[in-house]
N, C-alpha and C positions, 0 to 999 in steps of 0.2 A: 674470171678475168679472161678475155680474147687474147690471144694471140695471133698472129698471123702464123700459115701450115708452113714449113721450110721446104713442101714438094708443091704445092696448088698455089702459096702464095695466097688462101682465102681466110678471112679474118673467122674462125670458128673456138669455141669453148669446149668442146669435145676431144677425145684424144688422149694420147699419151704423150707426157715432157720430159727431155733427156735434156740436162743441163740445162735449163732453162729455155728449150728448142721445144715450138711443137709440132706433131704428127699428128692431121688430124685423121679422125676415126673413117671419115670413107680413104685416104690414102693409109691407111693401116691395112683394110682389108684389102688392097688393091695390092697393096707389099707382100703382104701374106698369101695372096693366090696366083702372084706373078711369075713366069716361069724364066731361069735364068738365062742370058743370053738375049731377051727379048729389049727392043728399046727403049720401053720404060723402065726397064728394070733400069738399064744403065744409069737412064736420066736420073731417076730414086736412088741411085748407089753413088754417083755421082753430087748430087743435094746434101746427103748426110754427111760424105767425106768433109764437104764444103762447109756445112752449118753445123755438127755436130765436133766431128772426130777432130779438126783443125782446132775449134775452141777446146776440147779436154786435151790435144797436147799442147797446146800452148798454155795451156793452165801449168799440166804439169812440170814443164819447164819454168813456169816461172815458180813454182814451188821449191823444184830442184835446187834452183838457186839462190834463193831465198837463205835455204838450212848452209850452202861452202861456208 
């Protein structure tokens, strides 16, 4: 199944999916060899906050309160 990458925005079947998010495998190896501080790094750290880490706490809160 395609997904579209949440750093290129390209429709690719490669990759690794974090929550149903994916990264695809040329932005994986661009993650992995980039050095911090650099501006892509930011924009890629900034993506995941955005598409990733936002959906798993808002999950978790709605777990949270699910169980009061």
């Amino acid at each position: 199944m395609k997904k579209s990458c949440i750093l290129c925005r390209k429709s690719k079947s490669d990759g690794i999916v974090i929550n149903g998010k994916r990264i695809c495998k040329s932005c994986e190896e661009k993650l992995i060899s980039i050095k911090a501080g650099n501006d892509f790094y930011e924009y890629y750290k900034e993506c995941i906050k955005r598409d990733i880490l936002s959906l798993t706490l808002r999950n978790k809160m709605i777990n949270c309160t699910s169980y009061s």
